[in-house]
N, C-alpha and C positions, 0 to 999 in steps of 0.2 A: 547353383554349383560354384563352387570358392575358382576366380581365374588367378593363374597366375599373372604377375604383373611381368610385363615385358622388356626387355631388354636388350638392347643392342649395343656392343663395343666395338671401338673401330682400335685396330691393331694387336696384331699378335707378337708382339716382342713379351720378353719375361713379366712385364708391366700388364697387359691386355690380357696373357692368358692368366697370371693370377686375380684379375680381379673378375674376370668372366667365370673363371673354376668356383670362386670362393662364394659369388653373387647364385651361382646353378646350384651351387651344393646347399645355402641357407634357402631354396625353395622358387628361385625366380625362373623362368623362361627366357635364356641367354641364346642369341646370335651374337657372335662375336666373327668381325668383316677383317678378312687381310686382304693385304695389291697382291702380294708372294707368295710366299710362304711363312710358316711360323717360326721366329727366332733370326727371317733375314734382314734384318736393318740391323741400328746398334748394336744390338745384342750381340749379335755375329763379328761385331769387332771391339767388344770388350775387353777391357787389361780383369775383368771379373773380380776384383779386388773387395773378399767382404769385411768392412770395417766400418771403425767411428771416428780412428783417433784421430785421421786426414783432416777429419772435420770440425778438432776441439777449438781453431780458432775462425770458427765462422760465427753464428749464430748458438746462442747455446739449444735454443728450439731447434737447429739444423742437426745439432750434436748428440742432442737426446732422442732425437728421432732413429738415429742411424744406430746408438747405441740398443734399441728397443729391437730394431733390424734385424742386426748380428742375435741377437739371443732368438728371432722368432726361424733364421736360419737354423740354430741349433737346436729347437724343438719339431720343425718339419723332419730331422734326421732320422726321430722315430719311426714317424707315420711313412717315409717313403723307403724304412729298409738297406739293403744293400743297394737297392739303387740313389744313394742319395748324392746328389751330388755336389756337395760343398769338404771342400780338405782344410780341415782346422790344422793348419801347421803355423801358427803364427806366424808373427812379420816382424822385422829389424828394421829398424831406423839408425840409418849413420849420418853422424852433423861430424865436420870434417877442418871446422876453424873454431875458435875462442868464442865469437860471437853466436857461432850456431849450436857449439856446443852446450854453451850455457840456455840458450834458448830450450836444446832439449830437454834440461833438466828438468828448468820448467813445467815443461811440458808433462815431462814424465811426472811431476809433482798434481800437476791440476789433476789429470786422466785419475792419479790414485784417490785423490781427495772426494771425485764424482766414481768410486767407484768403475774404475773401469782395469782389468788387468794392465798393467804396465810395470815395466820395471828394469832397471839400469843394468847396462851388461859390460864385466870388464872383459877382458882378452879369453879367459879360460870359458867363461859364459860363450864368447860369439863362438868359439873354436868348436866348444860341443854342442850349439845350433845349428851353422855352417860350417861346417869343417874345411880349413882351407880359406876362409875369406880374411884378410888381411887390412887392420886400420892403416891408415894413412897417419904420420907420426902429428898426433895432439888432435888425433878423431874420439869418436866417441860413437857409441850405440846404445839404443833401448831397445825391449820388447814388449810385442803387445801378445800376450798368448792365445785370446782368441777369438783372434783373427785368424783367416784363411784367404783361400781361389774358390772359386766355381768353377766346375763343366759347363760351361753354356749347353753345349749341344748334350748333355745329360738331363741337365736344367730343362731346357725346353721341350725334350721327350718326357719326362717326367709327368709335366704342367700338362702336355697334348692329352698324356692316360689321365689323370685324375678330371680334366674337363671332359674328357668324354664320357668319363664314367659316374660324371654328373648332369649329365643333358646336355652341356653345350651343343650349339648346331654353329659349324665351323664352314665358312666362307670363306675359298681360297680365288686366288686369281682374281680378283674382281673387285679395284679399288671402291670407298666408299669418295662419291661426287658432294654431297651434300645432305643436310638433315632439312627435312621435312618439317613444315611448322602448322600447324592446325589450331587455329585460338591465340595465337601467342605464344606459344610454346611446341618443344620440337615433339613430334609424333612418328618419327622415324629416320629413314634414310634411301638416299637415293643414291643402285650405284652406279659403274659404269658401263655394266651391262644391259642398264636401263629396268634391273629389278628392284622393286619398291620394297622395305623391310618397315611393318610397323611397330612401334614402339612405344611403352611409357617414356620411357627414359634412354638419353643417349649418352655414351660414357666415351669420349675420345681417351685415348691412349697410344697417341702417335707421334712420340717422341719427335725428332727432331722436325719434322713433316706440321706438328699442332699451327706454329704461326699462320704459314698457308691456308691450312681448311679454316681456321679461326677467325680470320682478318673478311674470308667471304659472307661469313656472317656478323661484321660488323663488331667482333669480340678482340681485343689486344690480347694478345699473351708473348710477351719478349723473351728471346732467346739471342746467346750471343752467334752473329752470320756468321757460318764458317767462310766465307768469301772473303771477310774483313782482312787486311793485311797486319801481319803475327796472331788471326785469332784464336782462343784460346779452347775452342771447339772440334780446333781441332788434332789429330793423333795421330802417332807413327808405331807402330808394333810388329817385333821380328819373331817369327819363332825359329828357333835353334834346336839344333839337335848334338848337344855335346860329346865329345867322342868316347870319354867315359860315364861317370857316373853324373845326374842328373842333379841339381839343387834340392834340398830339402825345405827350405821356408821361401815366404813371400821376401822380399830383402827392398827397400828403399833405399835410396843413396843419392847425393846432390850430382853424379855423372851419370848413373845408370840405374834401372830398376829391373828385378826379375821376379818370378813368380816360377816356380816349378809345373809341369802340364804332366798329364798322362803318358805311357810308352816313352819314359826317358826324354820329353822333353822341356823348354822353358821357354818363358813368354819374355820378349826385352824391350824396354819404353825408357823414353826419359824426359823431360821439361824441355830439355836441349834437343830434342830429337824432333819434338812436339813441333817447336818453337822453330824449327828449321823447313818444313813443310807445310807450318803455315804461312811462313813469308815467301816461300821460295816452291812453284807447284811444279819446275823439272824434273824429271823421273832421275835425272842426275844428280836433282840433292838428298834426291830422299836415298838415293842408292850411296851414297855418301854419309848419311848420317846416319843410317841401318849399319854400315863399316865401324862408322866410330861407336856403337854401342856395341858391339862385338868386343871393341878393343878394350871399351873401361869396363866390360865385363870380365874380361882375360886378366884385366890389371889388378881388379878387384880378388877374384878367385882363381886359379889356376886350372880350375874343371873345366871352363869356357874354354879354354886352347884348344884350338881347332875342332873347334862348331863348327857344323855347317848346316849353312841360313839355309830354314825348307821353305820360311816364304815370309815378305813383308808386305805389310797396305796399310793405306791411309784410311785411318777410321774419324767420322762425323759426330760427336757428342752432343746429346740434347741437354745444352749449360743455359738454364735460367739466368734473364739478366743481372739480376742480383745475389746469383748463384745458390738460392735455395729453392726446393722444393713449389710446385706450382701444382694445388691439389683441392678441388672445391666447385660450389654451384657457379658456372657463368653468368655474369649479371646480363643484365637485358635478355637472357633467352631461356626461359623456366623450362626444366625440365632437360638440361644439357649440362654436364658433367666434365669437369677436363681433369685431366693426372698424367704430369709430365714433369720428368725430374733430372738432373745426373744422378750416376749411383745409382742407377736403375735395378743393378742386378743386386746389387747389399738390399735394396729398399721394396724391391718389388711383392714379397711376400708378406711384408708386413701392411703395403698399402692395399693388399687387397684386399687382408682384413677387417681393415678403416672404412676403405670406401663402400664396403657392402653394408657395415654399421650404418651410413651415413646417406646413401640410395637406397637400400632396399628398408630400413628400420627406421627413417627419417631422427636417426642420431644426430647430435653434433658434437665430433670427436675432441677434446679437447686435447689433444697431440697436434690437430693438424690444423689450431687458429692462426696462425703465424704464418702460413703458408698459402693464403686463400687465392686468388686469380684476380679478385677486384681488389687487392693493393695497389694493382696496374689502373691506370686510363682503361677503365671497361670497353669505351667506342673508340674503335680504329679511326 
């Protein structure tokens, strides 16, 4: 009689449950292990921002990948109904000096060259995307159309029904301690409840968390410390409750950023905001830089006037050291799997389609050569 081959994922943020749903669905026998709950780490403090364009001067493999993302977001819309939970309202880009201006243009030139929605917006443009938002005099705007937000917490209800309704066997409460090694290679997991889970194949997917469990088995995988002083790991994020009407698009800007949310409300981050909670961990800066995003949101729009903040925190990003994507076999330990990225939430259902190609079909995606784990020092 035909066994299924085994499977065990550690993590259930939007990363762990796609690739456990997408691995149950093409025929394998998935436990997929959380410490919490599903969707409570990163996920749960995501700016959910799904795009490419962020990315057109990283890697162009980082670029293409996210672009491939965004389009596989727009085909789950079918399959998951009124329940889906991605809002394609595009996003604005404002450059606000001579230098940055021109850069946009740029910018906005490469994006259309690779085929990606972009395109220049003068005043009557931005006025009938946001209404009410106002250039700063010798600013400038592009958009990208489509682009969107996510529901995280639609997102991860979503992910819970279609894994379940594909076999996952779902382990709550009960960190995974370590993988099991039989031969040379992992044979499972050990957690800390002290239950034994056996396995072909082990798939971490524990974003910011991978260093840790990684490094006890002798595996490198760098991430930038949110501990580091100004690291770039890490986030500040307000949500607001505007007193009229709500933001219609994603909006970027060099003082403030916004995202539209559900029930009228809006999500506010910013570089500056970022950048002040990571150097500074008093709950009086960050209560001070959540004020100033308030304000150059106000300055920005006039809908922002008198918001009131329903709640700010400091979110943790799992940011690869060289800031792309970390997804492939671990060297030194056959049969163990890692997939950990930023832009979790843009990338997560496209990787779960890859890495099922590539664990359960013994594929080798050639999307995701540029990305592999042993570009690092393998042994810690």
């Amino acid at each position: 009689m035909f066994q299924k081959q085994r499977i065990a994922v550690i993590g259930a943020g939007v990363i762990g449950l796609n690739i456990a749903w997408r691995l149950a669905e093409a025929g394998a026998a998935v436990t997929l292990v959380e410490s919490k709950i599903p969707g409570s780490g990163t996920t749960s403090t995501s700016f959910a921002w799904l795009n490419a364009s962020s990315k057109v001067n990283y890697s162009l493999a980082y670029f293409e990948l996210n672009a491939e993302a965004v389009r596989d977001h727009a085909a789950l819309a079918v399959r998951a109904g009124a329940g889906f939970w991605g809002r394609k309202t595009g996003d604005i880009e404002i450059a606000v000096d001579g230098t940055a201006v021109a850069a946009l243009g740029e910018k906005v030139g490469r994006l259309r060259a690779m085929d990606y929605a972009a395109e220049w917006l003068g005043p009557a443009g931005l006025a009938e995307r946001e209404p009410g938002t106002v250039l700063p005099p010798g600013a400038a705007a592009a958009f990208y159309a489509e682009e969107g937000w996510a529901d995280t917490g639609l997102f991860v209800a979503a992910l819970q029904g279609f894994a379940r309704a594909s076999g996952v066997s779902l382990v709550l409460h009960d960190p995974a301690l370590t993988v099991l090694q039989h031969g040379g290679r992992a044979s499972g997991l050990r957690l800390a409840s002290g239950r034994e889970i056996a396995a072909d194949v082990v798939v971490t997917a524990l974003g910011r968390w991978t260093p840790g469990f990684a490094e006890a088995l002798g595996i490198h995988v760098p991430l930038v410390p949110p501990e580091c002083h100004g690291s770039k790991a890490v986030g500040l994020l307000a949500r607001v409750v505007p007193a009229g009407k709500a933001p219609q698009r994603l909006l970027h800007s060099p003082s403030v950023n916004w995202s539209p949310l559900a029930e009228g409300r809006a999500l506010l981050a910013s570089d500056a905001g970022d950048r002040t909670v990571a150097t500074d961990p008093a709950p009086e800066a960050a209560a001070a830089a959540t004020r100033r995003l308030m304000e150059e949101a106000t300055r920005l729009n006039p809908l922002f006037a008198g918001a009131r903040l329903e709640h700010a925190g400091i979110g943790i990003r799992a940011l690869p050291s060289d800031l792309n994507t970390i997804c492939g076999w671990a060297e030194g330990l056959p049969g163990l799997y890692i997939a950990v990225t930023h832009s979790g939430v843009t990338l997560s259902p496209l990787l779960g389609r890859l890495v099922t190609r590539e664990v359960l079909r013994g594929e080798t995606v050639s999307i995701l050569q540029h990305f592999r784990p042993n570009r690092f020092c393998s042994v810690a």
